[in-house]
C-alpha positions as a Markdown table, in Angstrom:
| # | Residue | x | y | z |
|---|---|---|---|---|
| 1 | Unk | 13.2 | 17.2 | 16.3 |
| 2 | Unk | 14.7 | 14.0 | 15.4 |
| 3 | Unk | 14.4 | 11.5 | 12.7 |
| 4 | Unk | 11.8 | 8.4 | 13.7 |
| 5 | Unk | 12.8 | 4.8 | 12.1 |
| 6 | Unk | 11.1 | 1.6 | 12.2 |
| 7 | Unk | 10.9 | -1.5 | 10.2 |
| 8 | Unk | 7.0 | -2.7 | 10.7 |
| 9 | Unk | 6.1 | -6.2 | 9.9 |
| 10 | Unk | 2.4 | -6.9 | 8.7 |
| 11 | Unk | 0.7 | -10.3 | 7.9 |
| 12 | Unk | -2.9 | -11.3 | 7.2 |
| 13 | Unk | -3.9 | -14.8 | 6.0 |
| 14 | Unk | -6.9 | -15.5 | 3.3 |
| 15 | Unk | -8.8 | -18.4 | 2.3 |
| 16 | Unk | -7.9 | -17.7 | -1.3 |
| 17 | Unk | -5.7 | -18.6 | -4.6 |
| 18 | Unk | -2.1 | -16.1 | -4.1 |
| 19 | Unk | -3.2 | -15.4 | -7.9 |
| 20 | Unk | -6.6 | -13.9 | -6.8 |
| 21 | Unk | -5.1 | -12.0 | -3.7 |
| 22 | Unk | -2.2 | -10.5 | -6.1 |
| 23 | Unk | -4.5 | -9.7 | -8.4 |
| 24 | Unk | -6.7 | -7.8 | -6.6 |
| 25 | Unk | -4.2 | -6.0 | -4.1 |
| 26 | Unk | -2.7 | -4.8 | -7.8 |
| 27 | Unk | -5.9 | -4.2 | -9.8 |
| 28 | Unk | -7.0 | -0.7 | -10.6 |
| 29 | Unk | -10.3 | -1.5 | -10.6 |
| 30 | Unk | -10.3 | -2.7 | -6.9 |
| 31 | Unk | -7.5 | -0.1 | -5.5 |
| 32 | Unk | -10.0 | 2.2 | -6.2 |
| 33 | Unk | -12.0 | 0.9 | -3.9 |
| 34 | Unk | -10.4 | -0.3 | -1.1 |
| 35 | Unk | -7.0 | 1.6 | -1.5 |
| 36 | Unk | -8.7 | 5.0 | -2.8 |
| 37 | Unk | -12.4 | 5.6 | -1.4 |
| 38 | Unk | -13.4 | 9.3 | -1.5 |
| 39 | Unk | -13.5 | 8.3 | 2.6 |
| 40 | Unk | -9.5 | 8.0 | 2.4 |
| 41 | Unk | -8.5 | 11.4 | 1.7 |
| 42 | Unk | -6.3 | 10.2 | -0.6 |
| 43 | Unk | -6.5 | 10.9 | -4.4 |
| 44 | Unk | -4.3 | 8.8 | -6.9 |
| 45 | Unk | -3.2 | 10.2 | -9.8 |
| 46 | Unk | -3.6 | 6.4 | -11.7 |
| 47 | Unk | -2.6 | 3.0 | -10.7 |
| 48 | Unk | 0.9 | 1.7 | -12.1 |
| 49 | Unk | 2.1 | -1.6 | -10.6 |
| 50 | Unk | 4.5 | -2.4 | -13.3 |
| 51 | Unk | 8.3 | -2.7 | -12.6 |
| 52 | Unk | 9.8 | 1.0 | -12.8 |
| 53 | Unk | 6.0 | 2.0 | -12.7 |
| 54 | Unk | 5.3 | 5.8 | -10.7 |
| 55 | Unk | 2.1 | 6.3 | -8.5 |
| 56 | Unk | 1.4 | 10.0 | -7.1 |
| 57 | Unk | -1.1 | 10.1 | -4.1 |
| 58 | Unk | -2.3 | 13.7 | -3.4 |
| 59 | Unk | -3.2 | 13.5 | 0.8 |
| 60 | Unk | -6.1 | 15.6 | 1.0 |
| 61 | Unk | -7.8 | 17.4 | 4.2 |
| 62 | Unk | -10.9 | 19.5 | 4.3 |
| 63 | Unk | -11.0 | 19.8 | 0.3 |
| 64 | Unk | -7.2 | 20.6 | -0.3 |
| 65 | Unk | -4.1 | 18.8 | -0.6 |
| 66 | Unk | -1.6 | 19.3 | 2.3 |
| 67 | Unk | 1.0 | 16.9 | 0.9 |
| 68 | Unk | 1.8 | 14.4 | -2.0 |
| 69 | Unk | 3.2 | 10.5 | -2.0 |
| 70 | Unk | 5.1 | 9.2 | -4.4 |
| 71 | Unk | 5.7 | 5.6 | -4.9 |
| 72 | Unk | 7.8 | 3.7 | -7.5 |
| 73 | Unk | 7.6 | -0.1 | -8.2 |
| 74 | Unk | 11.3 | -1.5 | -8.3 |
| 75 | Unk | 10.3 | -4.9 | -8.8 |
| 76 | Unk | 7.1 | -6.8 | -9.4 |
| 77 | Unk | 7.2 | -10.8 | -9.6 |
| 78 | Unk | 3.5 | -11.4 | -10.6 |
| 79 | Unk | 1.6 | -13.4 | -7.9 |
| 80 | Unk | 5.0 | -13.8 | -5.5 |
| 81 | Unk | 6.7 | -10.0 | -4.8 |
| 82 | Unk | 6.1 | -6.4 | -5.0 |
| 83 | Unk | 9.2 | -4.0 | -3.6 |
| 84 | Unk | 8.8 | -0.3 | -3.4 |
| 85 | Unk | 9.9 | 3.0 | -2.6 |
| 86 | Unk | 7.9 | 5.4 | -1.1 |
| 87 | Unk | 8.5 | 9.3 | -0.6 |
| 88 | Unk | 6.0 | 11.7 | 1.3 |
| 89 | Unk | 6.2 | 15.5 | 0.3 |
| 90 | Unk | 4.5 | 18.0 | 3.0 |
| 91 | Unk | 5.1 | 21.6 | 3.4 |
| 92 | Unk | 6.9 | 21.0 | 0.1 |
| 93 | Unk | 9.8 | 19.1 | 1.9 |
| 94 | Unk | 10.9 | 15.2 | 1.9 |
| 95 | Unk | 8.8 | 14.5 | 5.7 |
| 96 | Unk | 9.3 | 10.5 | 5.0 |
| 97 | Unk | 10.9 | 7.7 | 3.1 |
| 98 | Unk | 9.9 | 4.2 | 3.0 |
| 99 | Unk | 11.3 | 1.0 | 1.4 |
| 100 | Unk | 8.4 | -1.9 | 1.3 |
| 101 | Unk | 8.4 | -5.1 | 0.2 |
| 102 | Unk | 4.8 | -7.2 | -0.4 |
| 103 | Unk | 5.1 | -10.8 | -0.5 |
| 104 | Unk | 2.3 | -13.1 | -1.4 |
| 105 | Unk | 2.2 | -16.4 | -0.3 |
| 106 | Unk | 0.9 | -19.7 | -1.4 |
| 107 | Unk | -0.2 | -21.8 | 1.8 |
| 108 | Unk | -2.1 | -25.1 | 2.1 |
| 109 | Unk | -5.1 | -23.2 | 2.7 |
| 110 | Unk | -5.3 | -20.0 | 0.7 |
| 111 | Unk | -2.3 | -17.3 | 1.0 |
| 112 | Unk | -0.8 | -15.1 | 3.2 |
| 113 | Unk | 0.0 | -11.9 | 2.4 |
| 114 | Unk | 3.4 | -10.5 | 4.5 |
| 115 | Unk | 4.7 | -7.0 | 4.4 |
| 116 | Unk | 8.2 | -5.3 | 5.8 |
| 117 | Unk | 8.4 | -1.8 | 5.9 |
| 118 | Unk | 11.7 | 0.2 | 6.5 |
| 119 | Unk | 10.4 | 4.1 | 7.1 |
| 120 | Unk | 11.7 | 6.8 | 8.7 |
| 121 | Unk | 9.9 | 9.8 | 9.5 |
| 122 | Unk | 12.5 | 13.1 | 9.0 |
| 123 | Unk | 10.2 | 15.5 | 11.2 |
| 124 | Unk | 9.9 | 13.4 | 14.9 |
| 125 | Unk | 6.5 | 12.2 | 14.3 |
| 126 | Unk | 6.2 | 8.3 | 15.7 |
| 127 | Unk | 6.4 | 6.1 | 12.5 |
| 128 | Unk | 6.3 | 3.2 | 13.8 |
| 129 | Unk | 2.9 | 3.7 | 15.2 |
| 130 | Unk | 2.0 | 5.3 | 11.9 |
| 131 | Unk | 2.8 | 2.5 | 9.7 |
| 132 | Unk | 1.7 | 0.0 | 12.1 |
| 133 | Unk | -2.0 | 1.9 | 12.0 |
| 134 | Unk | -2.0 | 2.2 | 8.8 |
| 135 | Unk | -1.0 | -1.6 | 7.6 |
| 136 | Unk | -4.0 | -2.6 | 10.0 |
| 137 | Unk | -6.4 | 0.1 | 7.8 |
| 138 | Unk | -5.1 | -1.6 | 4.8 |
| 139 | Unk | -5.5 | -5.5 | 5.6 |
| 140 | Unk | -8.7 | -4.6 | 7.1 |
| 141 | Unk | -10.0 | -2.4 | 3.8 |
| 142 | Unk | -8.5 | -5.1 | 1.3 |
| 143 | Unk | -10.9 | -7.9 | 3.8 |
| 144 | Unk | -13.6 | -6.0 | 3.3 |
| 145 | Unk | -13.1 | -5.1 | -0.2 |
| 146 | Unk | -12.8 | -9.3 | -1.1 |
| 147 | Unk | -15.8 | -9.8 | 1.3 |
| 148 | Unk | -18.3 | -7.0 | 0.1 |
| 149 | Unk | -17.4 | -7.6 | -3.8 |
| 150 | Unk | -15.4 | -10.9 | -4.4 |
| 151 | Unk | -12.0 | -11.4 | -5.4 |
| 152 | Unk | -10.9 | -9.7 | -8.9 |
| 153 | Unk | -9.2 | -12.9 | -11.3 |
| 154 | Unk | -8.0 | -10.1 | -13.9 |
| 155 | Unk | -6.0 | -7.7 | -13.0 |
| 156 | Unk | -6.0 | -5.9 | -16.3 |
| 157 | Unk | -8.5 | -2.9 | -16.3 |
């Protein structure tokens, strides 16, 4: 079995303010939603999008957990940058490491959102077709979170 890298590139463009996109890719209120639906499978263990802050994401299938993330803010430049690091724990070893940097952009008509991705995969399964599904799930969640409920302005809980 050998180790899978990629570095994945995602973008997605909206017709709204770089304050309200930041704000509601980092609110709790709205991650909840869009990020953490009991459709996901995936239950957080609280939202922490502060610089040094810790989130633990229990991966769930058929009612039990089969494996934990764990990611930790490095840096967080309100309404401009988030960077992260990203560790996935199943069968109760490291399976994957990511490094991920979230830029949000201010453009003449709204804001762009663009991420890069460095993971790698330490038991052979394709990451790059991994990450690359599951930045289009996200974009297409956080859409449809803004379209079904209207941006968040506060990101305070």
């Amino acid at each position: 079995m050998r180790t899978s890298v990629a570095t994945i590139r995602a973008a997605r463009d909206f017709a709204l303010p770089v304050e309200d996109i930041f704000a509601h890719w980092t609110s709790p209120v709205t991650r909840r939603r869009w990020e953490a639906g009991p459709d996901t499978g995936m239950v957080y263990d609280g939202f922490d999008t502060r610089p040094g802050g810790t989130e633990t994401v229990r991966v769930m299938q058929d009612g039990r957990e089969i494996g934990r993330m764990i990611q930790t803010h490095l840096r967080v430049d309100e309404n401009r940058l988030l960077a992260s690091s990203m560790v996935g724990i199943f069968g109760g070893v490291v399976t994957m490491m990511t490094a991920l940097v979230v830029e949000f952009i201010a453009t003449e008509d709204g804001s762009r959102i663009e991420a890069v991705a460095q993971a790698s995969d330490l038991s052979g399964r394709d990451i790059a077709r991994a990450q690359e599904a599951g930045w289009s799930w996200i974009l297409e969640r956080f859409q449809a979170d803004i379209d079904a409920y209207g941006p968040i302005t506060n990101p305070k809980p």
